[in-house]
C-alpha positions as CSV (number, residue, x, y, z in Angstrom):
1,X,50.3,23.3,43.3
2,X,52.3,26.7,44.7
3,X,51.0,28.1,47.3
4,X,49.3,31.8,47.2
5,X,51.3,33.0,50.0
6,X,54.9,31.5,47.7
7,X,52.9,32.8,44.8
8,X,52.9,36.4,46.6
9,X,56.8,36.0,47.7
10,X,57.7,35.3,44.1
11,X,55.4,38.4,42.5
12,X,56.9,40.9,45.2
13,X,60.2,39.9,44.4
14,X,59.9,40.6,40.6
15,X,58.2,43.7,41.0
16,X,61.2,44.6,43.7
17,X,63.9,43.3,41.4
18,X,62.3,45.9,38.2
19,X,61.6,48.7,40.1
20,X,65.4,48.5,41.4
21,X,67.0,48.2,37.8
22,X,64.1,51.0,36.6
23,X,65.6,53.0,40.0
24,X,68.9,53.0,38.7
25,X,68.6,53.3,35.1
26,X,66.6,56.9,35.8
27,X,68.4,58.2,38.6
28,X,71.5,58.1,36.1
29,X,69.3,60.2,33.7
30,X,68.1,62.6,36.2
31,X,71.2,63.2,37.1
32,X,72.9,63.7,33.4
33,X,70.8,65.8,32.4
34,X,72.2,68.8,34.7
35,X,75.4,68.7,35.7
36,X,77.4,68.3,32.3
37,X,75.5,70.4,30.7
38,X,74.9,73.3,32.9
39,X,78.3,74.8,32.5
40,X,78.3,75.1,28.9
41,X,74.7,76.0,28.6
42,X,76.0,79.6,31.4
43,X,78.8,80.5,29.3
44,X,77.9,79.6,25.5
45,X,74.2,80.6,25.6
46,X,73.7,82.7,29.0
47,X,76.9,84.6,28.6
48,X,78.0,84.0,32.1
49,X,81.6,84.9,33.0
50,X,84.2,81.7,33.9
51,X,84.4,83.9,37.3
52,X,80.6,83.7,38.1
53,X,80.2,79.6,36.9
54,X,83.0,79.1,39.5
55,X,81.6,80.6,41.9
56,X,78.4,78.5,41.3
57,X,80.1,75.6,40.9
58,X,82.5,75.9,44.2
59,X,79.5,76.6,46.5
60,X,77.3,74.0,45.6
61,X,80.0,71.5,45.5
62,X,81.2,72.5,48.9
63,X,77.7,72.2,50.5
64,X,77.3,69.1,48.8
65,X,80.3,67.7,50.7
66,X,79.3,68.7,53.8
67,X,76.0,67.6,53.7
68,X,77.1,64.2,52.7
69,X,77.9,62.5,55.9
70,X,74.5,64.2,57.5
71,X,72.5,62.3,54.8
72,X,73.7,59.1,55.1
73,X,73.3,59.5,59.3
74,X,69.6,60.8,57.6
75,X,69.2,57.4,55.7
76,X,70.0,55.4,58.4
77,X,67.4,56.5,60.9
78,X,64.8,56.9,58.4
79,X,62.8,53.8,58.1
80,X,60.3,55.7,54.9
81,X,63.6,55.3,52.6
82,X,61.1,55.2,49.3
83,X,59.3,58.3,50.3
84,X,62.6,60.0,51.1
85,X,63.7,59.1,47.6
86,X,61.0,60.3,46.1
87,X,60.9,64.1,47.9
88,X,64.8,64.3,47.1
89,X,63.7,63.7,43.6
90,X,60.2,66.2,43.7
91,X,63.1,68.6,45.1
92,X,65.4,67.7,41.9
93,X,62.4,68.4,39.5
94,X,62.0,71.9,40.8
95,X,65.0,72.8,40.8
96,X,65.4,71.7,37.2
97,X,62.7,73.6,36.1
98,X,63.9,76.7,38.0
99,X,67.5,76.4,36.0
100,X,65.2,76.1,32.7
101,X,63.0,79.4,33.6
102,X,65.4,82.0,35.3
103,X,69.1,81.3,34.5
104,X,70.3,84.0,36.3
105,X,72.7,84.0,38.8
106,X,71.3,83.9,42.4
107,X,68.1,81.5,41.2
108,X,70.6,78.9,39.3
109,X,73.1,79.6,42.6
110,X,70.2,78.5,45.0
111,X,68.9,75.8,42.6
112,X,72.7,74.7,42.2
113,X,73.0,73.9,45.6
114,X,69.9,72.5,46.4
115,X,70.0,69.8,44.0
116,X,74.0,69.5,45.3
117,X,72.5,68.5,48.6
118,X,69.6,67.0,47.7
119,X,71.6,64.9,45.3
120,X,73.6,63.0,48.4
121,X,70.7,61.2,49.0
122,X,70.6,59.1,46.1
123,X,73.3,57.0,46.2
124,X,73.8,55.7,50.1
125,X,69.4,55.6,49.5
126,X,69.8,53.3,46.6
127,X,72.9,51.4,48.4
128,X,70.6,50.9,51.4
129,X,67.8,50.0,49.5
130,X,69.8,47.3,48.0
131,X,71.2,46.0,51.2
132,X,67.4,45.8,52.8
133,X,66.3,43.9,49.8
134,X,69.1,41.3,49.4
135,X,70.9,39.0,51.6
136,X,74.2,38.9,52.5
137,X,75.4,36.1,50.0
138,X,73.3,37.8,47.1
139,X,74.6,41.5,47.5
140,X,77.8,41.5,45.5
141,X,75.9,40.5,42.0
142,X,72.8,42.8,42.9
143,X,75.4,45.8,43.6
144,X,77.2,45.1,40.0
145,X,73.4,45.3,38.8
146,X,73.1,48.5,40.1
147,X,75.9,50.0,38.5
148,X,75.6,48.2,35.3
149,X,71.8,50.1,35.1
150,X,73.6,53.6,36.2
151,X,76.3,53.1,33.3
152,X,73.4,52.0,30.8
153,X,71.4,55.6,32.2
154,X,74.1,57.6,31.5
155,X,74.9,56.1,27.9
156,X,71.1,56.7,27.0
157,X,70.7,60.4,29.1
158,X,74.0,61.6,27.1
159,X,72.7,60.3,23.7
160,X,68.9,62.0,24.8
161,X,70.6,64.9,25.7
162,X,72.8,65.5,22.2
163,X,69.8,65.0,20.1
164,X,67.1,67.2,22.0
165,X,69.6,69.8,22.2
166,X,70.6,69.6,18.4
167,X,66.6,70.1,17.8
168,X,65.9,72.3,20.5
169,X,68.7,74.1,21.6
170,X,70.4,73.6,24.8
171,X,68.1,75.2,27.8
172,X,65.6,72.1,26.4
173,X,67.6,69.4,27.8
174,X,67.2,71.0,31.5
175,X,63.5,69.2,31.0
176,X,64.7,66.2,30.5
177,X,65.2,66.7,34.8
178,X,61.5,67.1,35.8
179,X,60.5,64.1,33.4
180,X,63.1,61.5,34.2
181,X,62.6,62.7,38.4
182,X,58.7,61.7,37.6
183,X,59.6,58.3,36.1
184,X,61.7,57.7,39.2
185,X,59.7,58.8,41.8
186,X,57.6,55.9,40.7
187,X,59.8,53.5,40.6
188,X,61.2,54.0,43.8
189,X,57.8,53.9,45.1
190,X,56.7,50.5,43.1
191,X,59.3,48.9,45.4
192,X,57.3,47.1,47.9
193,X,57.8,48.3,51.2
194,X,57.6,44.5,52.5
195,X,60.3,43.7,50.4
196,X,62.9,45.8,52.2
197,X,64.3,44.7,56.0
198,X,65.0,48.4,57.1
199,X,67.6,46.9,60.3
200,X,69.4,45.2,57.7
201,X,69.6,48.4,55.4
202,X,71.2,50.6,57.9
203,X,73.9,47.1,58.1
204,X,72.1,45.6,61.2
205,X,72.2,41.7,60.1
206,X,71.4,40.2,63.2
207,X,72.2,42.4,66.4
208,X,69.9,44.8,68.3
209,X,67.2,44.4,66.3
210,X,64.6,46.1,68.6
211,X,63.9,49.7,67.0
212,X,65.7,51.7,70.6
213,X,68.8,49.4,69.8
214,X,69.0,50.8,66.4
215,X,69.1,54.5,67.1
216,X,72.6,55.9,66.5
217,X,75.1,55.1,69.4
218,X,76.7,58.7,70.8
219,X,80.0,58.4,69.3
220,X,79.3,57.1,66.3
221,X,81.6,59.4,64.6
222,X,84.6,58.8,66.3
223,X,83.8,55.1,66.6
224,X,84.1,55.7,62.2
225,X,86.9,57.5,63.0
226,X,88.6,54.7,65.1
227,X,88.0,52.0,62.2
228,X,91.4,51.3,60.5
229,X,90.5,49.5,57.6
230,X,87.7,52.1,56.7
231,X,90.2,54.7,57.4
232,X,92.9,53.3,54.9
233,X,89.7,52.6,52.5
234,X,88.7,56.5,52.9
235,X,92.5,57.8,52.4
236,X,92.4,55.4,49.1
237,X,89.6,56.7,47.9
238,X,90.5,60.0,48.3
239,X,94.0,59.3,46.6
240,X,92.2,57.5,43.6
241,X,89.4,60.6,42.8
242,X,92.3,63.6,43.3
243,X,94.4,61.1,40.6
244,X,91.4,60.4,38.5
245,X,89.1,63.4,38.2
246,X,91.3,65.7,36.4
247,X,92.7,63.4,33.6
248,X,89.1,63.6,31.4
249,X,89.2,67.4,31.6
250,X,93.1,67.6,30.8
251,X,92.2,65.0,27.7
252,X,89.2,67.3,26.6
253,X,91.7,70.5,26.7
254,X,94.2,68.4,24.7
255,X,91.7,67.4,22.5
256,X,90.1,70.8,21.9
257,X,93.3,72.6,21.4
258,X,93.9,70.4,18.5
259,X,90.7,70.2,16.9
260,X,88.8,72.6,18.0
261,X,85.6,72.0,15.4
262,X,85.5,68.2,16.7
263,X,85.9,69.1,20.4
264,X,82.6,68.6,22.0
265,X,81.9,65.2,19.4
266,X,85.7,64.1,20.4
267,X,84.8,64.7,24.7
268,X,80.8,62.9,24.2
269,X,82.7,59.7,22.3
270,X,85.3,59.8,25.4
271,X,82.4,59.8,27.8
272,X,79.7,57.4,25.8
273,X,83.2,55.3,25.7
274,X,84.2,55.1,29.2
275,X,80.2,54.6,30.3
276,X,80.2,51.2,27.9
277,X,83.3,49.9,29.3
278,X,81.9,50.5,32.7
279,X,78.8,48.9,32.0
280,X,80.0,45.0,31.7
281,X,82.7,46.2,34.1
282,X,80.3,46.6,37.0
283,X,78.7,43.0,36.7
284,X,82.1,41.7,36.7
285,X,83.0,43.5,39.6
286,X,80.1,41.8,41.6
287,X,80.6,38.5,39.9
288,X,84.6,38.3,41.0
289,X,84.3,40.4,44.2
290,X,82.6,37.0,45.4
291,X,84.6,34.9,43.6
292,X,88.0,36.2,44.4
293,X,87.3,38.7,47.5
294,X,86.7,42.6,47.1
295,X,91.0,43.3,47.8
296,X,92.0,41.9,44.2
297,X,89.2,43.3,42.3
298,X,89.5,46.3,43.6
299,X,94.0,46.3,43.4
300,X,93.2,45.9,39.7
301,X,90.8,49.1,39.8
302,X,93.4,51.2,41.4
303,X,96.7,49.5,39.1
304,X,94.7,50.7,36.1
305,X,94.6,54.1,36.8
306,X,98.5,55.1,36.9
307,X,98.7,52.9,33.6
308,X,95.9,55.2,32.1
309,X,97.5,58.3,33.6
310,X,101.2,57.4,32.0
311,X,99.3,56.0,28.4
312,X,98.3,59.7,27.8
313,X,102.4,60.7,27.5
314,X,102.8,58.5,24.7
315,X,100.7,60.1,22.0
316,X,98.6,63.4,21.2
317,X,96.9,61.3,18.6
318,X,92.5,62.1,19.1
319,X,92.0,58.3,18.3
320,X,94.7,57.3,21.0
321,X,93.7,59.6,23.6
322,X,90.2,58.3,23.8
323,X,90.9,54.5,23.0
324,X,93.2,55.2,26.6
325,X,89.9,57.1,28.0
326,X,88.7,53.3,27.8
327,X,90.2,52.5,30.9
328,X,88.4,54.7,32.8
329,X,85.7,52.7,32.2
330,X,87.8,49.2,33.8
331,X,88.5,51.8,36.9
332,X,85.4,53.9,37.2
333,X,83.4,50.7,36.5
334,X,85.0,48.4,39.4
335,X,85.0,51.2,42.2
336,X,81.8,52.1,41.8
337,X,80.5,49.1,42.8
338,X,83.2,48.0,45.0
339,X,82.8,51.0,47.3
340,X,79.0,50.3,48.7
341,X,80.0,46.8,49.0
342,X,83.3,47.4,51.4
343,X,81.1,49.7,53.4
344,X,78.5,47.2,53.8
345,X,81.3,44.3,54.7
346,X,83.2,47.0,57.1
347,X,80.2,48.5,59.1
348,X,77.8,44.9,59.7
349,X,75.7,45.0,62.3
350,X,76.8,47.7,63.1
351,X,73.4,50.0,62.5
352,X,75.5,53.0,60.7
353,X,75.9,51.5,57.0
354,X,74.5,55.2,55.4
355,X,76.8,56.8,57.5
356,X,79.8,55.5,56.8
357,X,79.2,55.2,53.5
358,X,78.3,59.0,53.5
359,X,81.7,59.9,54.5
360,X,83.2,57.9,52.6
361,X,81.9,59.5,49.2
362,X,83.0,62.6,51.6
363,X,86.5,61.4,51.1
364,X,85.9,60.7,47.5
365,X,84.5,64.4,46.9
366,X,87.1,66.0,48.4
367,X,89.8,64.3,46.5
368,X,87.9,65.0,43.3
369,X,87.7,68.7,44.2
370,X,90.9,69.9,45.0
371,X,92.4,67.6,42.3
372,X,91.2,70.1,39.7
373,X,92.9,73.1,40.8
374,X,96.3,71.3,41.8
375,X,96.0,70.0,38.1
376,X,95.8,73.1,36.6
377,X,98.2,74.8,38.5
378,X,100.9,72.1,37.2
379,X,99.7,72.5,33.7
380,X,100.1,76.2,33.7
381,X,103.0,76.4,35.1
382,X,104.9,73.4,33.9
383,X,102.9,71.4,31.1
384,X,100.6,68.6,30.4
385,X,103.1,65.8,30.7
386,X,103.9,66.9,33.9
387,X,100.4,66.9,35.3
388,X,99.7,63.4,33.9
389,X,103.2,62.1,35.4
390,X,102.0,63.8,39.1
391,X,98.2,62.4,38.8
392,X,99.9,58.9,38.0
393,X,102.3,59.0,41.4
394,X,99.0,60.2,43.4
395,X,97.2,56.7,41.9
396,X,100.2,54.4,42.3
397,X,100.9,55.9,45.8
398,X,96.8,54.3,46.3
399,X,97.7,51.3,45.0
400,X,100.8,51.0,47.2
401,X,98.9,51.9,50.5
402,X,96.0,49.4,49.2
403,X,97.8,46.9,48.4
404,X,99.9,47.2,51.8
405,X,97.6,48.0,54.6
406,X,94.0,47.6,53.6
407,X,92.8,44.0,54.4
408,X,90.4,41.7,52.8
409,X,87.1,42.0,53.8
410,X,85.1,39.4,52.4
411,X,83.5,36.5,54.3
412,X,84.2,38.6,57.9
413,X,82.0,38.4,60.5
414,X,81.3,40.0,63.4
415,X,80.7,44.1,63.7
416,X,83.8,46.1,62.9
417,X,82.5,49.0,64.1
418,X,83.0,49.9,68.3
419,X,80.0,51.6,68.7
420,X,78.6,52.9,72.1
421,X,76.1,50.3,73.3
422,X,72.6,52.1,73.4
423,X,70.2,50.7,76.3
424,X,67.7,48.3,74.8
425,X,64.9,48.6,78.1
């Protein structure tokens, strides 16, 4: 006969494992149901200038950058990571329902960049959720979960989103916000708060487990800072957003400049497209980052993106452009969960997982964001061809630096981090 205590184990571990996937799957959702749609919604139906959406756009982007690092430094000291979930999300709801009531420019300014900031929360929260919950051995399959339940939210928010807006009209989907942040809210706070190790979530495994030894060590920054593979790793990233976050856009223009009454259908079937191939993508990427090591899986994520980049030159064909948009899907889908899952290998036992995972995404951000504008510039002044043959230099400049300096990091023990010591009596 099992035992009640097993009995108990086993029960808390189910309800643990569906809460997670039900975390994931609705934090996609809450978060497709703003930000592609909000741009549209201020020019086509609010009559907002290009000017005044920019400006909304830069400021809450640039906040949300710079709050990053701060909220994964938040995460780590925090031991109430549910409840903090769940007040990002009450935040989210508001702000939603704001957008939907007064869409004029200061509220949807404030609102903008609340949920920008509030919005850093939810991935190192979910990352360190996962790492609290799982051991060691188990956390490359869980994090290709994860982002197999992300990919499947956004496929589902973006086909919510098209019909409730084709019955209702567009300011209806900003709802869709406050409902999905309620089913979330509960989810995150069915997790058992037994079933998460909160030293092990901030990457202590098995050092300093007393609560003063796990404050953060003065330093910590520069100790970050001081980390060479995490370095090379952040300088990658950055490489591989500023390469990659422009190339949708540029397709969409393409696109919409030569069929303009199929545009928005044409850039949903790129973006359903991509999300599908990303979600099988993500349980490979956990499956062969333990098989193989996280350096090849990820070398393949980063060769695919100069491929994709140069694929675009060979046709203006709609049905070739988005069968190329694919690959995003093979790149997207592998990074995504690669990048938690370095962090975690790169910062054990060192207490400062959320951290450096924070500023990692910083890295990430910042190439995404001043990719855009470099992009455009080319395109204005010298073409479309040209700004796909730069983007693909940036990306095969990542893979070269990847493949050269940045070491595997699987199956290494010991903290990689040199982190102040903190007194313990």
């Amino acid at each position: 006969m099992i035992s009640t205590p097993f009995r108990g184990s086993v029960a808390r571990l189910c309800k643990s494992l569906n809460a997670l996937d039900a975390l994931n799957f609705l934090l996609a959702d809450v978060r497709g149901a703003l930000g592609p749609f909000l741009n549209v919604y201020l020019v086509t139906q609010q009559g907002w200038s290009q000017a005044a959406v920019g400006m909304v756009t830069m400021v809450s982007g640039l906040l949300g950058l710079a709050a990053q690092g701060p909220a994964g430094a938040l995460i780590d000291v925090v031991r109430a990571k549910r409840e903090l979930v769940a007040a990002a999300l009450a935040v989210l709801a508001i702000g939603s329902v704001v957008i939907f009531a007064v869409p004029t420019f200061w509220p949807v300014l404030l609102a903008n960049t609340v949920l920008a900031v509030v919005g850093d929360i939810f991935g190192p929260a979910v990352a360190a959720l996962t790492l609290g919950m799982y051991a060691r051995s188990q956390l490359a399959g869980r994090m290709g979960r994860n982002g197999a339940f992300d990919h499947a939210g956004n496929v589902f928010i973006a086909l919510a989103a098209g019909v409730l807006g084709h019955l209702f009209g567009q300011r209806s989907v900003f709802l869709l916000g406050p409902f999905f942040a309620v089913l979330a809210i509960i989810a995150v706070l069915s997790i058992p708060a037994a079933a998460i190790d909160h030293h092990r979530a901030r990457g202590q495994d098995g050092q300093g487990r007393d609560e003063k030894a796990a404050r953060p060590a003065q330093g910590t920054v520069r100790a970050l800072l001081r980390c060479r593979p995490l370095m090379i790793f952040a300088g990658c990233g950055l490489l591989f957003h500023f390469a990659n976050a422009p190339l949708l856009p540029l397709v969409g223009q393409k696109l919409a400049n030569a069929n303009p009454e199929w545009a928005t259908a044409m850039m949903s079937s790129c973006i359903i497209a991509a999300q599908l191939v990303m979600l099988p993508m993500a349980l490979l990427a956990g499956h062969y980052a333990e098989k193989w090591g996280r350096k090849p899986v990820l070398l393949i994520a980063f060769a695919v993106l100069p491929l994709r980049a140069c694929l675009y030159l060979a046709s203006d064909n709609p049905a070739w452009l988005i069968g190329v948009q694919l690959l995003d899907g093979v790149g997207a889908g592998l990074v995504g969960v690669l990048t938690p899952l370095i962090v975690a290998d790169l910062t054990r036992e060192s207490g400062h997982y959320n951290l450096a995972l924070g500023l990692i995404m910083s890295a990430q951000g910042i190439g995404g964001a001043i990719s855009g504008l470099a992009a455009g510039a080319v395109v204005d002044r010298f073409g479309y061809s040209w700004a796909f043959l730069g983007l693909g230099a940036a990306a095969g400049l990542a893979v070269m630096a990847l493949a050269a300096l940045f070491p595997e990091t699987a199956g290494r023990t010991g903290p990689r981090l040199a982190v102040a010591p903190t007194r313990t009596g």
